[in-house]
VEXTOR-992284 format. One record per residue: residue number from 1; residue in three letters; x, y, z of N, C-alpha, C in turn. Coordinates in steps of 0.1 Angstrom, whole numbers, plus 5000, padded with zeros to 4 digits. Layout:
N
+------+------+------+------+------+-------+-------+-------+------+------+------+
: resi : resn : n_px : n_py : n_pz : ca_px : ca_py : ca_pz : c_px : c_py : c_pz :
+------+------+------+------+------+-------+-------+-------+------+------+------+
:  NUM :  ALA :    X :    Y :    Z :     X :     Y :     Z :    X :    Y :    Z :
...
+------+------+------+------+------+-------+-------+-------+------+------+------+
***
This chain:
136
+------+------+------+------+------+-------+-------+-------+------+------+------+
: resi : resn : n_px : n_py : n_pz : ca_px : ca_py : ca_pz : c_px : c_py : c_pz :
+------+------+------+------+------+-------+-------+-------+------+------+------+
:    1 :  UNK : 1609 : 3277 : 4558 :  1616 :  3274 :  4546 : 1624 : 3286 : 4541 :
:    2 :  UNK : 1615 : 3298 : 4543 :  1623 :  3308 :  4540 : 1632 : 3310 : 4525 :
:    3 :  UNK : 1624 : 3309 : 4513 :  1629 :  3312 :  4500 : 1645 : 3323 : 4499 :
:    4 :  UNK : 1653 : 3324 : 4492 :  1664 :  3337 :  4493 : 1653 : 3346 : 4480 :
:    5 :  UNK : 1647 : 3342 : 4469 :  1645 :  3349 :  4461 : 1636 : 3341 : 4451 :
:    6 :  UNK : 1628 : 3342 : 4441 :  1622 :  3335 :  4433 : 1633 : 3334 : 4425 :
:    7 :  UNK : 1636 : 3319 : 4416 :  1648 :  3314 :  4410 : 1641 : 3320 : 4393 :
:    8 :  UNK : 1632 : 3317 : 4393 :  1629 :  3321 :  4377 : 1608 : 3315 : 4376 :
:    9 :  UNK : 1604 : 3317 : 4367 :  1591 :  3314 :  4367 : 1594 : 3305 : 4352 :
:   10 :  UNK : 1586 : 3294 : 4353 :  1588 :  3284 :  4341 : 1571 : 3283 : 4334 :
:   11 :  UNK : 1575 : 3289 : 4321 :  1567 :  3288 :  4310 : 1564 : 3282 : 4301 :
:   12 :  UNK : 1558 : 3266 : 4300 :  1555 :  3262 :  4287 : 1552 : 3266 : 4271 :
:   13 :  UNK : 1560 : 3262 : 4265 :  1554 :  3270 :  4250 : 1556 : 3254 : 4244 :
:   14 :  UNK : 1548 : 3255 : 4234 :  1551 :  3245 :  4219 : 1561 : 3245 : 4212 :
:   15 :  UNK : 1570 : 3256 : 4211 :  1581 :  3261 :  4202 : 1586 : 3274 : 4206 :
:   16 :  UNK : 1600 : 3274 : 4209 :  1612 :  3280 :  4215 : 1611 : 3290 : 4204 :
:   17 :  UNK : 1616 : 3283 : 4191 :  1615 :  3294 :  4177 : 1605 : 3304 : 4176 :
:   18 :  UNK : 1592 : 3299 : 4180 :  1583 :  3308 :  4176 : 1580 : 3320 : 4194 :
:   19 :  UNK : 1585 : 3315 : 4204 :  1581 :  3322 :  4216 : 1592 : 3332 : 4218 :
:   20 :  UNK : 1607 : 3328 : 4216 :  1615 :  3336 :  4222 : 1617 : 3348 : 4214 :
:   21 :  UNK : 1609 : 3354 : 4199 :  1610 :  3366 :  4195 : 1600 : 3375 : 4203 :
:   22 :  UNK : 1590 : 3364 : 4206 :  1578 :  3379 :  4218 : 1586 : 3385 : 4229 :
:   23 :  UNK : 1596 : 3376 : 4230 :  1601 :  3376 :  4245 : 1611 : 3388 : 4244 :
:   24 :  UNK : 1622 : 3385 : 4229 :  1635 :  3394 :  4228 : 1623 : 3406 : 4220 :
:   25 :  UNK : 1617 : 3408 : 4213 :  1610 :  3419 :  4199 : 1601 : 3429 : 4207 :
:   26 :  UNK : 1594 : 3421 : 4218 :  1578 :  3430 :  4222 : 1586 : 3432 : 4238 :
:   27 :  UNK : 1589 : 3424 : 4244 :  1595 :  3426 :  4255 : 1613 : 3435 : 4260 :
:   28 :  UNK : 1612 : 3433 : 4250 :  1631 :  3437 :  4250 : 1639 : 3429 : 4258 :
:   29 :  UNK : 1636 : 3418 : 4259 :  1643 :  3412 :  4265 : 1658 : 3403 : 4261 :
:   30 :  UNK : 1663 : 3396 : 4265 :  1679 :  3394 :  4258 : 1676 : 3378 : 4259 :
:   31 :  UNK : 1671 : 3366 : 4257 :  1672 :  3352 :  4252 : 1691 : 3349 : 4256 :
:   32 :  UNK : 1697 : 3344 : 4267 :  1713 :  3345 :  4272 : 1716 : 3334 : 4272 :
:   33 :  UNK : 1702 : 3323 : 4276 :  1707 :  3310 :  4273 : 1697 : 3296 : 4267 :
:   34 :  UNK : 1702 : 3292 : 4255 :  1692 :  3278 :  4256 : 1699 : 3266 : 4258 :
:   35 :  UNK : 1695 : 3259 : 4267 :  1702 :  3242 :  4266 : 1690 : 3231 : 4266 :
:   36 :  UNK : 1696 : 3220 : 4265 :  1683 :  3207 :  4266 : 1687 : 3201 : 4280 :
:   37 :  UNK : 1679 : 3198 : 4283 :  1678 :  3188 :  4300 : 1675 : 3175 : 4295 :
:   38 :  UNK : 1680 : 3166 : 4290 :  1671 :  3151 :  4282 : 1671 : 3147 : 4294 :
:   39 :  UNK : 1675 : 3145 : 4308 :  1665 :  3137 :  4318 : 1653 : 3143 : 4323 :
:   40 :  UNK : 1648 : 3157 : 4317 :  1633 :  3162 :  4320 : 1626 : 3165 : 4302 :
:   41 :  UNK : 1635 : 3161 : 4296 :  1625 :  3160 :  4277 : 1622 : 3173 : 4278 :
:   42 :  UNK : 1631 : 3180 : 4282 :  1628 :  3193 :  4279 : 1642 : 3205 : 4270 :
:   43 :  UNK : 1635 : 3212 : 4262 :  1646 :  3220 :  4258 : 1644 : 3238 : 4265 :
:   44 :  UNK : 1652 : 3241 : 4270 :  1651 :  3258 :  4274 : 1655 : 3269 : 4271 :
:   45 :  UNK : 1650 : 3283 : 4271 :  1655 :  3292 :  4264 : 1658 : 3302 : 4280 :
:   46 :  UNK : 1665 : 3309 : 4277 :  1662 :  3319 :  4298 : 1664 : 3335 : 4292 :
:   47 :  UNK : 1658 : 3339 : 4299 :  1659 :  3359 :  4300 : 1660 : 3363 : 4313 :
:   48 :  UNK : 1660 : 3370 : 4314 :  1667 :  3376 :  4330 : 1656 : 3386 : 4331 :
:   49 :  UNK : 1649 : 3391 : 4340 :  1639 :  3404 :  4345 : 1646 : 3410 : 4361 :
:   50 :  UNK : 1651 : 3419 : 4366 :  1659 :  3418 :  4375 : 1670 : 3409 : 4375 :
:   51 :  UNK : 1663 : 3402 : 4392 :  1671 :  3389 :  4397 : 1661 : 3377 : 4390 :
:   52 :  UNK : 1648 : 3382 : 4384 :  1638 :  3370 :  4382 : 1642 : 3365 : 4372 :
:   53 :  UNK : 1642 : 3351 : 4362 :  1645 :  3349 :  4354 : 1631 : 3343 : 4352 :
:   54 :  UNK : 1630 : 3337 : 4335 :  1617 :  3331 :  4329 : 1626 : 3325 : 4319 :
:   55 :  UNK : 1619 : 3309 : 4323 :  1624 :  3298 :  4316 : 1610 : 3293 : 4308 :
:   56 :  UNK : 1616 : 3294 : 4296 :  1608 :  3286 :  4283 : 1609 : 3276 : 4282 :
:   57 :  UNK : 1597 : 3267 : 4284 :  1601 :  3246 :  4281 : 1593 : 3244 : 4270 :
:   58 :  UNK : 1603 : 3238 : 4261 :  1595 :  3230 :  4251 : 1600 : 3219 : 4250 :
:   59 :  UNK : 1589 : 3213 : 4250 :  1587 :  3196 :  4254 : 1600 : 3192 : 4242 :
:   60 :  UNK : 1608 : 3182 : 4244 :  1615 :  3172 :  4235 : 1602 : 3163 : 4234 :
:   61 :  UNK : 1599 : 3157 : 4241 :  1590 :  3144 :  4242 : 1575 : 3142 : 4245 :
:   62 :  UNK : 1567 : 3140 : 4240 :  1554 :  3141 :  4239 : 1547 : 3134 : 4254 :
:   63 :  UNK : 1555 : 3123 : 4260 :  1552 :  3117 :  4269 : 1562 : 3122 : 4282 :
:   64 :  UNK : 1568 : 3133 : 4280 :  1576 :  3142 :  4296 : 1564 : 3150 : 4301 :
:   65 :  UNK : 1569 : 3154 : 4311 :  1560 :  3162 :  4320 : 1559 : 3180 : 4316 :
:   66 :  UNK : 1563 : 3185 : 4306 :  1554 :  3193 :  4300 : 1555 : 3189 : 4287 :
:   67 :  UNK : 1555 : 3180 : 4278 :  1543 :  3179 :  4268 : 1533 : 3169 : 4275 :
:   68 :  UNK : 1529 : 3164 : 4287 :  1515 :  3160 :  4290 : 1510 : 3173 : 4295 :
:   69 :  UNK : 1517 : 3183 : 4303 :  1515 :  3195 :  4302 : 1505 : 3204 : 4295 :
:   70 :  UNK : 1515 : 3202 : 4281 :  1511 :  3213 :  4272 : 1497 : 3207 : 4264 :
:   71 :  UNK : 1495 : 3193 : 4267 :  1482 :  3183 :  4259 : 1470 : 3186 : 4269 :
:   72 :  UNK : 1477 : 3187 : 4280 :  1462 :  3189 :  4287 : 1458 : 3200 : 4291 :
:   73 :  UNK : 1467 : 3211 : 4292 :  1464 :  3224 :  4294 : 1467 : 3237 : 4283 :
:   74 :  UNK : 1478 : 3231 : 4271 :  1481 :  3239 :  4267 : 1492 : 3250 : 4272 :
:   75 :  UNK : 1498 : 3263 : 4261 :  1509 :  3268 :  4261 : 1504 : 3280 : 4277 :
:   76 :  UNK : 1514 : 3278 : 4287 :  1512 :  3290 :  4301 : 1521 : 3287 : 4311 :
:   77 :  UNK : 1515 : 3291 : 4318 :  1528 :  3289 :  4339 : 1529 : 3280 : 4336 :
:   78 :  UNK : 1540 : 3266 : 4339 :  1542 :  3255 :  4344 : 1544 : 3255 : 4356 :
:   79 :  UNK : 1553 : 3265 : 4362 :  1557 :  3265 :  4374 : 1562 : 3277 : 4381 :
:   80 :  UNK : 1565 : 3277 : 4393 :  1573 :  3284 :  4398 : 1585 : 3285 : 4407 :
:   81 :  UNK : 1594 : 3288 : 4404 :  1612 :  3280 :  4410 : 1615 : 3289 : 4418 :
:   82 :  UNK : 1615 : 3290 : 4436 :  1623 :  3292 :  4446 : 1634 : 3289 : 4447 :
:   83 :  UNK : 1647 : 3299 : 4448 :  1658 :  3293 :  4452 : 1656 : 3289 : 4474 :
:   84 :  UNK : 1668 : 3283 : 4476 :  1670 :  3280 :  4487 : 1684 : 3278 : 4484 :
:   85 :  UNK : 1683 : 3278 : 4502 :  1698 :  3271 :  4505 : 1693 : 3256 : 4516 :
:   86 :  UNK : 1702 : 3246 : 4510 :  1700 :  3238 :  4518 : 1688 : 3229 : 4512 :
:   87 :  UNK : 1692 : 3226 : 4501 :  1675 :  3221 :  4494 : 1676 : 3205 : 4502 :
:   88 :  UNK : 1686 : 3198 : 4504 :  1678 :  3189 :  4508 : 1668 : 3188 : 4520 :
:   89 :  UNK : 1671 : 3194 : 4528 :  1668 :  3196 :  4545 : 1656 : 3202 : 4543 :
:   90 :  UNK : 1651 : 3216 : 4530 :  1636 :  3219 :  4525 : 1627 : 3211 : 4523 :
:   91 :  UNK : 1634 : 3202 : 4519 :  1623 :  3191 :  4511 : 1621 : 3183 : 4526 :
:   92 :  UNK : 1631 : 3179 : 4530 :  1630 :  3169 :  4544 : 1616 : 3176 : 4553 :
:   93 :  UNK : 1618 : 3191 : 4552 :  1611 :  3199 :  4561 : 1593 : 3198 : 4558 :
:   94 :  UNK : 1598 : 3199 : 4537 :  1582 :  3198 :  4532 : 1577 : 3190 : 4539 :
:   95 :  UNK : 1580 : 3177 : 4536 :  1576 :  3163 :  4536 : 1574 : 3162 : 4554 :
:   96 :  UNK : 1578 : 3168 : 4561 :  1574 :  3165 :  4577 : 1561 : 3172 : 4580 :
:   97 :  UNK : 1559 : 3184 : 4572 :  1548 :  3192 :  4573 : 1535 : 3191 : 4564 :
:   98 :  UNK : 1539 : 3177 : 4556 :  1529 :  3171 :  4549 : 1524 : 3175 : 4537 :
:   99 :  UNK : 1538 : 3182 : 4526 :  1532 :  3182 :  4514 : 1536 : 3171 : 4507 :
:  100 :  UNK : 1533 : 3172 : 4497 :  1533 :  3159 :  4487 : 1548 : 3159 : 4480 :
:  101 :  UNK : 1557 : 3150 : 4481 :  1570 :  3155 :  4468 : 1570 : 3148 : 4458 :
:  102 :  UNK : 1572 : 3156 : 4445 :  1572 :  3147 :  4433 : 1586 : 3143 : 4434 :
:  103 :  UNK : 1597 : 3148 : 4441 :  1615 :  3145 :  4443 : 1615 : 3145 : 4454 :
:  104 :  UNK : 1615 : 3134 : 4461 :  1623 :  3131 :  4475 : 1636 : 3135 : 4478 :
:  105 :  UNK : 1643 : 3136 : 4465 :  1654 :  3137 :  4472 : 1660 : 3148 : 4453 :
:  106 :  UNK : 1671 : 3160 : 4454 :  1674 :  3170 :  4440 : 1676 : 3161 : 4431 :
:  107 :  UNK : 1682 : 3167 : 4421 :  1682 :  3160 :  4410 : 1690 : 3174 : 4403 :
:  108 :  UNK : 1692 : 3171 : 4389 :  1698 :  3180 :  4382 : 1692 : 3184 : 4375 :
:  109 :  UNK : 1690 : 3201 : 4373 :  1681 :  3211 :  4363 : 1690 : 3218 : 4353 :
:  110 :  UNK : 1683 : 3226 : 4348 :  1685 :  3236 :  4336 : 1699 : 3241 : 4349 :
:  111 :  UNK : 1706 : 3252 : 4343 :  1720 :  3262 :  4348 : 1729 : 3253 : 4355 :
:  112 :  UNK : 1726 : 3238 : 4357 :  1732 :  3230 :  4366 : 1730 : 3234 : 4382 :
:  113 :  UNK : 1720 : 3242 : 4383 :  1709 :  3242 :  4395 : 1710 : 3229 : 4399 :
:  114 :  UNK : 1708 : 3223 : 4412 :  1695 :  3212 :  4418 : 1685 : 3218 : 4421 :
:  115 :  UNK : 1674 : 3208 : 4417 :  1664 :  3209 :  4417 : 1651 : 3200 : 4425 :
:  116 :  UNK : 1645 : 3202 : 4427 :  1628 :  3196 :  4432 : 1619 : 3202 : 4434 :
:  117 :  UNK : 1606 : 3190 : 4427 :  1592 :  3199 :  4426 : 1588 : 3191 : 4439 :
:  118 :  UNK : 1578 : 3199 : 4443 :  1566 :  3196 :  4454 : 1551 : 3196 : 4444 :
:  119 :  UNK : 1543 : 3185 : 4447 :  1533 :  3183 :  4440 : 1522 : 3194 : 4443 :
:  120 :  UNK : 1519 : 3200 : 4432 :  1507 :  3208 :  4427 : 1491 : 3205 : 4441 :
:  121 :  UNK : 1489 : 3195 : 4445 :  1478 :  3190 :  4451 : 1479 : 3192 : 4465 :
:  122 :  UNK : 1496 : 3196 : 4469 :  1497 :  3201 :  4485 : 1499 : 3213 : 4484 :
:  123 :  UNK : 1504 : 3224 : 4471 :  1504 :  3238 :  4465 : 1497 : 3242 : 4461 :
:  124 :  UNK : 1486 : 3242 : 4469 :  1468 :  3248 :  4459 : 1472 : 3251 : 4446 :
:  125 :  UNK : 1473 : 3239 : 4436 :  1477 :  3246 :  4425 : 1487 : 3245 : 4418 :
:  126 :  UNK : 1497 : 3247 : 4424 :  1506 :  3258 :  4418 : 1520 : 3246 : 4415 :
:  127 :  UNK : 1524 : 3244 : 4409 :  1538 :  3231 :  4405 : 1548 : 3242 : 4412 :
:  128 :  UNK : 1558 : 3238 : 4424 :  1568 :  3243 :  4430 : 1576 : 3235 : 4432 :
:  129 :  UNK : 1586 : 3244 : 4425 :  1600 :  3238 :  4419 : 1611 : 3246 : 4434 :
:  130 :  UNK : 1623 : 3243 : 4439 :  1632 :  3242 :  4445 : 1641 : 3241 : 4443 :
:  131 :  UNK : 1652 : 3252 : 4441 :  1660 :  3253 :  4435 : 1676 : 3253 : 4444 :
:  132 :  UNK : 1686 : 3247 : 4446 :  1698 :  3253 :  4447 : 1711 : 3255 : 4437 :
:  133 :  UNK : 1719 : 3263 : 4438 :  1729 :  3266 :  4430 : 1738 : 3259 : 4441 :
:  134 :  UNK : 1746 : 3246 : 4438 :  1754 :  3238 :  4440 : 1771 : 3243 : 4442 :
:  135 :  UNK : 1768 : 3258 : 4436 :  1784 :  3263 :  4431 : 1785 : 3276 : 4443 :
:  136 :  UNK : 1778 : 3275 : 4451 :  1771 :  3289 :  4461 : 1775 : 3280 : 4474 :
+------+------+------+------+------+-------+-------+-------+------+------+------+
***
């Protein structure tokens, strides 16, 4: 599959307001963008660390997939987002090699990325997100 780079690491919090001053105050970091995703009930905040970025979700909706998230586990990692190139043919590749997809087939993310998770239960763990930039 061969990743180009980790796309960003995705952080649940409860509140954008109250997280993104740890982020710019104690971290020094610069908060460059927030948008909402309403087809993932999520709103986002982004910082940049090199090439890494860290995406803050706070739930719009108590019944999206991080506020069931944040109810069953509370505020931490959600995920972690690999770029690629060629995300459909990744996922085709997952799926032959027998992991689980929660997206058969991209969809539209935060920066106007495509996007797809692979389910946590074939990622010991871990929610992997798949990322391409559409504009590359």
């Amino acid at each position: 599959m061969k990743p180009t780079h980790i796309e960003h690491l995705g952080i649940a919090v409860k509140s954008l307001e109250l997280a993104i001053p740890y982020y710019e105050k104690v971290l020094g970091l610069t908060c460059y963008a927030v948008e909402e995703v309403p087809e993932q009930k999520v709103k986002t905040a982004f910082f940049k660390v090199g090439q890494t970025k860290i995406e803050l979700l706070e739930s719009t909706d108590p019944e999206g997939p991080v506020g069931k998230f944040l109810e069953k586990k509370g505020e931490g990692v959600h995920h972690i987002a690999f770029a690629v190139d060629g995300l459909q043919s990744k996922l085709d590749l997952a799926a032959e090699r027998g992991v689980a997809l929660i997206d058969k087939t991209p969809r539209k993310g935060a920066e106007g990325l495509n996007i797809a998770f692979l389910h946590p239960k074939s990622t010991f763990g871990v929610l992997t997100e798949l990322c391409e930039d559409p504009n590359k």
